[in-house]
C-alpha positions as CSV (number, residue, x, y, z in Angstrom):
1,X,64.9,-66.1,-11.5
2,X,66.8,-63.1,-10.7
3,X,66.7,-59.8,-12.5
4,X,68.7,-56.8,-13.6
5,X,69.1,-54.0,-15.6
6,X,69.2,-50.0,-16.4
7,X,66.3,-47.8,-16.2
8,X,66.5,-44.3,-17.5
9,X,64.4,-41.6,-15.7
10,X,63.8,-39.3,-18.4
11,X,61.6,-35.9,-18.6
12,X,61.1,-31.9,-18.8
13,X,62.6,-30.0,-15.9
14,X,60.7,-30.3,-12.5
15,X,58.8,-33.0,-13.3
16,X,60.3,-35.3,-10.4
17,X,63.3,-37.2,-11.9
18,X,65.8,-36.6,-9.2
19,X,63.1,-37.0,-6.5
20,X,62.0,-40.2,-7.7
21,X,65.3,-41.8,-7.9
22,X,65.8,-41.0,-4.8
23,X,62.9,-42.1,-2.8
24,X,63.3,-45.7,-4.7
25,X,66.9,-46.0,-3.5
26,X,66.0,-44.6,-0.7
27,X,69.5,-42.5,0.1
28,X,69.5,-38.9,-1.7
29,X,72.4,-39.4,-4.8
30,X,71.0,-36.9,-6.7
31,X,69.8,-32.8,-5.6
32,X,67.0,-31.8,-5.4
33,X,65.8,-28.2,-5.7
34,X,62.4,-26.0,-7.3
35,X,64.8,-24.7,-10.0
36,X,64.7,-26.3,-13.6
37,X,68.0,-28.1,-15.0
38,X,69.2,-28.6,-11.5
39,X,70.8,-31.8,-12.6
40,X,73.9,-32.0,-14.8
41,X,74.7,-35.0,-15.2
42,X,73.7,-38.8,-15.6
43,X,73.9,-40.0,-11.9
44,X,73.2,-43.6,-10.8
45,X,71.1,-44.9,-7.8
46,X,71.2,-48.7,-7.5
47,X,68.3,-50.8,-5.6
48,X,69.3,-54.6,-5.2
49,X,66.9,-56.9,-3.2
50,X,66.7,-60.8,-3.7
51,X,64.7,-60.5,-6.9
52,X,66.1,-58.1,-8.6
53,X,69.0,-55.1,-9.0
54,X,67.8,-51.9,-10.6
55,X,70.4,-49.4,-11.6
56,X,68.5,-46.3,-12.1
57,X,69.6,-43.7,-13.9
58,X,69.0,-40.3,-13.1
59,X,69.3,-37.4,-16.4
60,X,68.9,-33.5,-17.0
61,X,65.5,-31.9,-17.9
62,X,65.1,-31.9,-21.5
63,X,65.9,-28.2,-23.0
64,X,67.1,-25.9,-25.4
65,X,70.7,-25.8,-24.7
66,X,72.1,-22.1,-24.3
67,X,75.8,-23.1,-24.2
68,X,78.1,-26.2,-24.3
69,X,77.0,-27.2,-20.7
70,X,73.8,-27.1,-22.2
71,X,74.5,-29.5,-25.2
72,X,76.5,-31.7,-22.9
73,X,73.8,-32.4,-21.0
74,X,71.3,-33.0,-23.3
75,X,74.1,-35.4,-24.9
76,X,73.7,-37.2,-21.0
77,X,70.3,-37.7,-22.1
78,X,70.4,-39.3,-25.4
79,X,73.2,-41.5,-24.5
80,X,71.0,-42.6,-21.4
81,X,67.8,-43.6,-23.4
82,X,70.2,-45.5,-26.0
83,X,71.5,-48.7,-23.7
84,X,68.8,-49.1,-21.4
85,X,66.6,-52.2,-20.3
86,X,63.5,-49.8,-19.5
87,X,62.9,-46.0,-19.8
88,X,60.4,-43.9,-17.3
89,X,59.1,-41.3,-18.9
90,X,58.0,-38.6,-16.0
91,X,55.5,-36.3,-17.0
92,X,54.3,-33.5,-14.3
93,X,50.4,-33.8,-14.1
94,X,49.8,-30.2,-12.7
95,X,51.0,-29.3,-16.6
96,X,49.1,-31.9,-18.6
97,X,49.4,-30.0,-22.1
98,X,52.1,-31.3,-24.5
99,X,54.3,-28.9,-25.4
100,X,58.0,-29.0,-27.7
101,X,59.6,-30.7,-25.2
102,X,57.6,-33.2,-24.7
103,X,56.8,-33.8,-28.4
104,X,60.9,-34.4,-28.3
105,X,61.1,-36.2,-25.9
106,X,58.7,-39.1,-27.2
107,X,59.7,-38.5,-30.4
108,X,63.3,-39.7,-29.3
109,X,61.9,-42.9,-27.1
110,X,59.2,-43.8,-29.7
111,X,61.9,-45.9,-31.5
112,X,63.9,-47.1,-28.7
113,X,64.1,-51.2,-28.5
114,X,63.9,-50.3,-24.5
115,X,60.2,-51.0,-23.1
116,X,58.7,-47.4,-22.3
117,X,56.5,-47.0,-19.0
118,X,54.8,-43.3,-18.6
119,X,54.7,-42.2,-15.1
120,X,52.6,-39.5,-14.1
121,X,53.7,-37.5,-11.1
122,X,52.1,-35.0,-8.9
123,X,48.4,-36.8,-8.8
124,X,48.3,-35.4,-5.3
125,X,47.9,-32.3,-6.5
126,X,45.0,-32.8,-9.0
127,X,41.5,-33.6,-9.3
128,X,41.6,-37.5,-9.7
129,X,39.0,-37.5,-12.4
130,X,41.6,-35.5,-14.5
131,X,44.1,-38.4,-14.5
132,X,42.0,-40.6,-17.1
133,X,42.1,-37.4,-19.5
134,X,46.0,-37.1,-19.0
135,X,46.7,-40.6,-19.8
136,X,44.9,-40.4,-22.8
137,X,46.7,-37.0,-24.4
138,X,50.1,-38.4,-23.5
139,X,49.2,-42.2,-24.9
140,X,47.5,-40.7,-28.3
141,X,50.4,-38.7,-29.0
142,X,52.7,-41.5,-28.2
143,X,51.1,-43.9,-30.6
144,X,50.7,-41.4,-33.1
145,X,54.6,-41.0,-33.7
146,X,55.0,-44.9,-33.2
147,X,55.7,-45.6,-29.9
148,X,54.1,-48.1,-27.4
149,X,53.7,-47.5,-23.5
150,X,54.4,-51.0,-21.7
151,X,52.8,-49.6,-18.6
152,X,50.8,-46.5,-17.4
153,X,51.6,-45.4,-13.7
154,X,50.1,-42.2,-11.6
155,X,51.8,-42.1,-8.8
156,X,52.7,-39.1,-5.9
157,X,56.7,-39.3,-5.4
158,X,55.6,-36.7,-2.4
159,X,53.2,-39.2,-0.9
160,X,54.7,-42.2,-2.1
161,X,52.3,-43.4,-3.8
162,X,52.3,-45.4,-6.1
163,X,56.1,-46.4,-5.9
164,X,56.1,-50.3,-5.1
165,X,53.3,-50.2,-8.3
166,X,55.9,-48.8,-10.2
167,X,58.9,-51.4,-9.2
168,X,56.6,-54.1,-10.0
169,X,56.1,-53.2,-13.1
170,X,60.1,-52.4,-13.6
171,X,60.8,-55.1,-12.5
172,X,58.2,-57.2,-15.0
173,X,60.4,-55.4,-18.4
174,X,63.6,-56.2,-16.7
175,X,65.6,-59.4,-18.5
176,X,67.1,-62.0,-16.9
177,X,70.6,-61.5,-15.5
178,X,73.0,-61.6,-12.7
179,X,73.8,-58.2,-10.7
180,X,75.5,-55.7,-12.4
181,X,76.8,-53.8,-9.2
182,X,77.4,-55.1,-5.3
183,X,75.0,-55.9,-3.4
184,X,76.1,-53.2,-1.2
185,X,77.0,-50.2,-3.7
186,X,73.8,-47.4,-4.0
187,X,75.6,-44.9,-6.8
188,X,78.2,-44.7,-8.9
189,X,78.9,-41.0,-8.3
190,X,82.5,-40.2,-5.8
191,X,82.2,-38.6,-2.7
192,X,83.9,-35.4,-3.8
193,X,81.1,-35.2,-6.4
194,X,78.2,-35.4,-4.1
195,X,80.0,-33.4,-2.1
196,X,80.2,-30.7,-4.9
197,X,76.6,-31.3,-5.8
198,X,75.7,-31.1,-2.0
199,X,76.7,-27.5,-1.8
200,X,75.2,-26.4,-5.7
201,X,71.8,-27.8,-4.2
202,X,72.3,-25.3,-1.3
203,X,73.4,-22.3,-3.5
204,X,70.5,-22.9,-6.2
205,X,67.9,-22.7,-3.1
206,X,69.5,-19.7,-1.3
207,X,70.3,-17.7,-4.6
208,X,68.5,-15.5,-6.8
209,X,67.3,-16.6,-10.5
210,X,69.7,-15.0,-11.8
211,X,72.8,-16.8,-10.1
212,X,72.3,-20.3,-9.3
213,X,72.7,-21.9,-13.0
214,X,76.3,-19.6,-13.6
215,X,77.6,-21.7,-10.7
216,X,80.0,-25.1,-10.6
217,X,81.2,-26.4,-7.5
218,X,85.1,-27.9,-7.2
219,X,86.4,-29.7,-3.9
220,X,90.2,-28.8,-4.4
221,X,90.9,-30.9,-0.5
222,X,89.5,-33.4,1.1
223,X,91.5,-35.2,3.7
224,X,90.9,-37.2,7.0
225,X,92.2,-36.8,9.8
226,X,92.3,-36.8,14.0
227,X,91.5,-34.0,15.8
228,X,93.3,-33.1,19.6
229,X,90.3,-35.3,21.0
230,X,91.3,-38.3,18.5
231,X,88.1,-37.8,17.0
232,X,87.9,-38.2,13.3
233,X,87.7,-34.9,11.2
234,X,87.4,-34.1,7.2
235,X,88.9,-31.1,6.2
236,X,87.1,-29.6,3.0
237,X,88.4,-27.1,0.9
238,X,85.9,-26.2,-1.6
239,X,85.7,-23.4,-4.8
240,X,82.1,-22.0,-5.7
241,X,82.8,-21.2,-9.5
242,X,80.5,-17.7,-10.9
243,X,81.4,-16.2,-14.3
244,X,80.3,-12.3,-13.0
245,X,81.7,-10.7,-10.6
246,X,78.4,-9.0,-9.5
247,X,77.6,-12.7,-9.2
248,X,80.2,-13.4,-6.5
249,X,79.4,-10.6,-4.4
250,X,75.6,-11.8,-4.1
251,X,77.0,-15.2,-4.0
252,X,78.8,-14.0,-0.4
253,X,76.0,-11.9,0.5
254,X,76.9,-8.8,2.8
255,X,79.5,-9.6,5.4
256,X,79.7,-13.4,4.2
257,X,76.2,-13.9,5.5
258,X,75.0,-15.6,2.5
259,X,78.1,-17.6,1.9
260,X,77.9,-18.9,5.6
261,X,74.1,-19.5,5.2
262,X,75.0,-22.1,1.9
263,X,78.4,-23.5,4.2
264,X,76.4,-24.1,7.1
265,X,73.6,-26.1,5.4
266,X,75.9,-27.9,3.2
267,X,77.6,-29.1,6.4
268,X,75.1,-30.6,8.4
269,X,74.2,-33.2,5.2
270,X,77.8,-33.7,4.4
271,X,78.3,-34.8,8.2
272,X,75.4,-36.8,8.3
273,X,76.8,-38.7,5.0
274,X,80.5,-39.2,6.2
275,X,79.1,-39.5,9.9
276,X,82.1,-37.6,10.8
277,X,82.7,-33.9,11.6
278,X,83.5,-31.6,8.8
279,X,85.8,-28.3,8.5
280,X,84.5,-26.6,5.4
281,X,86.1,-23.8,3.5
282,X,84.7,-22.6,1.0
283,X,85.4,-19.4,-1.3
284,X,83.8,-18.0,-4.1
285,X,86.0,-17.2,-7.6
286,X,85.3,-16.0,-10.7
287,X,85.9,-17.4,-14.2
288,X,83.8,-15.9,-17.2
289,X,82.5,-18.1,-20.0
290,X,83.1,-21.2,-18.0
291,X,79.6,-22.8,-18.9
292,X,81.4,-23.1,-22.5
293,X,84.7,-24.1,-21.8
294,X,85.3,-27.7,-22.5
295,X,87.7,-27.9,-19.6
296,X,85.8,-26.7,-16.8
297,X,83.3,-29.2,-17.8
298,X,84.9,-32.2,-18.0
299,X,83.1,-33.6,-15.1
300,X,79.9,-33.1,-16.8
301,X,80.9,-34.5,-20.5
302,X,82.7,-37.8,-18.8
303,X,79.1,-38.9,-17.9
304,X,78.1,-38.9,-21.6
């Protein structure tokens, strides 16, 4: 009996998401940094074994959007919860106290027909008598506004522990069904696009507060081909999009050194997932206002 199905990871900011996703498909598709709202869009990491394919899917902290990128992505979010077989809600247990967003956030998957597992992260990092008094808040407050957790799972995405507890029990509120992607196939996202998202991850850990969420990343070439040695090389030609100019000179950093920092980085992980050698240019341009300009987020609202 083989099954299959979509599994939304949904939760605040920080709490794991990305992480988690990652770890269970065990190839990174989605970045991972300390900074909140550091994903953007709905991203996909498939796991297919001979029981089972699980097509996770991977969405933005819940927030107050600030702009159209904002609503966008919290438009990822709902439209993730809506056609799902399961959803993971991913609370953070260092910060066990229910705030707005988290009210929303169960208020919006209290009705879903999808079966609902809470999964509490970070239990590494917290007294283990505490966890009992966590589940408790989080599965009162649930019932109160109708909803029904299917399973309860503390787990450490850190230490991995935890994880296979948490397939299982995926895997249980999956339905029946044949796979949805190939066998072989671990995201649905391009290569240009984790390229893009590659570099972001490096600028939003190398970058002030300030900075890092006023950024988009645009690959405008990427082509193969032989070096003088016949060895195969990808030349990259990349745009780091700021809407201040201030922004672009801290962006480059005095005499490029910040810039090269971010290239260099990017570079080694983009080799290692091409397993080829890469020549990467990138520069640095401004464009005000782009966070609420549909057209400079297309990339963001074709997720929805």
């Amino acid at each position: 009996m083989f099954k299959s199905g979509y599994i939304t990871v949904v939760g605040k900011p920080n709490a794991g998401k990305s992480t988690l996703v990652n770890k269970m498909v065990g190839f990174k598709v989605a970045i991972t940094t300390p900074k909140p709202q550091t994903t953007r869009f709905n991203i996909k990491g498939i796991i297919t074994d001979e029981e089972s394919q699980m097509v996770f899917i991977d969405t933005p902290g819940v927030h107050v959007p600030k702009d159209k990128m904002g609503e966008y992505m919290m438009k990822n979010v709902e439209s993730a919860i809506e056609s799902v077989d399961v959803v993971i809600y991913m609370v953070d247990a260092t910060k066990p106290t229910i705030d707005k967003a988290n009210e929303t956030i169960m208020q919006n998957i209290a009705t879903t027909k999808s079966s609902v597992i809470l999964c509490i992260n970070k239990i590494d990092k917290i007294e283990k008598g505490k966890i009992l008094k966590i589940i408790s808040i989080y599965d009162e407050y649930f019932k109160s506004v109708g909803g029904t957790f299917k399973e309860i799972v503390p787990i450490s995405v850190y230490k991995q522990d935890g994880l296979d507890i948490l397939k299982e029990c995926i895997v249980k509120w999956l339905p029946e069904g044949e796979p949805i992607y190939g066998e072989d196939e671990i995201t649905d996202i391009t290569e240009r696009e984790i390229i893009e998202e590659t570099i972001r991850e490096k600028a939003l850990n190398n970058l002030q507060e300030e900075v890092p969420h006023g950024i988009k990343v645009e690959v405008e070439k990427f082509k193969k081909r032989k070096n003088r040695q016949k060895q195969a090389v990808y030349d990259i030609d990349v745009n780091i999009i700021c809407e201040k100019a201030s922004h672009k000179g801290i962006i480059i950093g005095k005499d490029g050194a910040m810039l090269k920092k971010i290239g260099s980085q990017a570079r080694v992980d983009i080799e290692e997932m091409l397993d080829d050698k890469v020549n990467l240019q990138i520069w640095v341009k401004v464009r005000p206002d782009w966070q609420d300009n549909d057209t400079y987020l297309q990339n963001i609202k074709s997720k929805i």
